[in-house]
C-alpha positions in Angstrom: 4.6 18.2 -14.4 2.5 16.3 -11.8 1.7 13.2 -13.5 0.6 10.2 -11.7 4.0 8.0 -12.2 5.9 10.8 -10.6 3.1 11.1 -7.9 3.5 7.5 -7.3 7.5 7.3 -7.5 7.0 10.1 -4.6 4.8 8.2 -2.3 7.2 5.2 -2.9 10.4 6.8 -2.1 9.0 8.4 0.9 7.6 5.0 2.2 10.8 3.4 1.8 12.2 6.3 4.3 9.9 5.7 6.8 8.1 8.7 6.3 4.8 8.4 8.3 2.9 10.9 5.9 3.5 8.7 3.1 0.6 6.2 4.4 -2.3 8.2 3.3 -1.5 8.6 -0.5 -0.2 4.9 -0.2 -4.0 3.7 1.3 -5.3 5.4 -1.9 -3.0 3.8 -4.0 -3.6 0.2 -2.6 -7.3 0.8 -3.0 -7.8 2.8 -5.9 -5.1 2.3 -8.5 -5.5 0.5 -11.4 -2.8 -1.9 -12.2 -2.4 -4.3 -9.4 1.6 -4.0 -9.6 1.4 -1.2 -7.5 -1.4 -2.3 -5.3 0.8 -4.8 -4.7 3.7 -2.3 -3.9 1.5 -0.3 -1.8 0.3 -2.7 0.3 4.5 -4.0 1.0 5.1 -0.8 2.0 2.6 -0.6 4.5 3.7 -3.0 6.7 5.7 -0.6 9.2 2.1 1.0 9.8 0.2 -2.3 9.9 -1.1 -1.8 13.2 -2.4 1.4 12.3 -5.8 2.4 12.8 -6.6 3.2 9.5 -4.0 0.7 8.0 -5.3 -2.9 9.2 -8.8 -2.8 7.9 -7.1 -1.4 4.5 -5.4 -4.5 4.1 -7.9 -6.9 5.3 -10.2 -5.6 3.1 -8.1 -6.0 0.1 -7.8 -9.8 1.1 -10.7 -10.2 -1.0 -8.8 -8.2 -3.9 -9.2 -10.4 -7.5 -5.3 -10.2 -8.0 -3.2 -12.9 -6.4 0.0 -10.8 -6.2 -1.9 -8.3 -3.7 -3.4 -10.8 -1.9 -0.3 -12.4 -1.0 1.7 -9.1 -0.4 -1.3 -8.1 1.9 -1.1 -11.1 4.1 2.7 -10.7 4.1 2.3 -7.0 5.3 -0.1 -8.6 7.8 2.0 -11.3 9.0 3.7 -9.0 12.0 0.2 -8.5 13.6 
């Protein structure tokens, strides 16, 4: 069974372990998913990889997302740069 939850619980457990392969599906999720919870929860776990190339304008851009909850986690995953 490959449902998105278990997808998701994947890419979150692997985050938490440092797991550098992790940022890709975790981009997608902080720009794509639907329910802001785990926008949110994607865009905490970023914050090892915040200098990243491909990670910084990903969470600048999402600066501008409607929810407050990602908005704030984004500027606290920012805050080391």
């Amino acid at each position: 069974m490959n449902r998105p939850y278990r997808q998701r619980a994947e890419t979150l457990a692997r985050a938490r372990q440092g797991d550098a392969d992790a940022v890709t599906p975790l981009l997608a999720m902080l720009q794509t998913d639907p329910i802001p919870y785990w926008q949110a929860a994607a865009a905490n776990l970023l914050q090892p990889w915040a200098e990243a190339t491909n990670v910084t304008p990903a969470l600048i851009s999402e600066l501008a997302n409607t929810n407050p909850l990602v908005r704030q986690t984004v500027v606290e995953s920012l805050s080391p740069l």
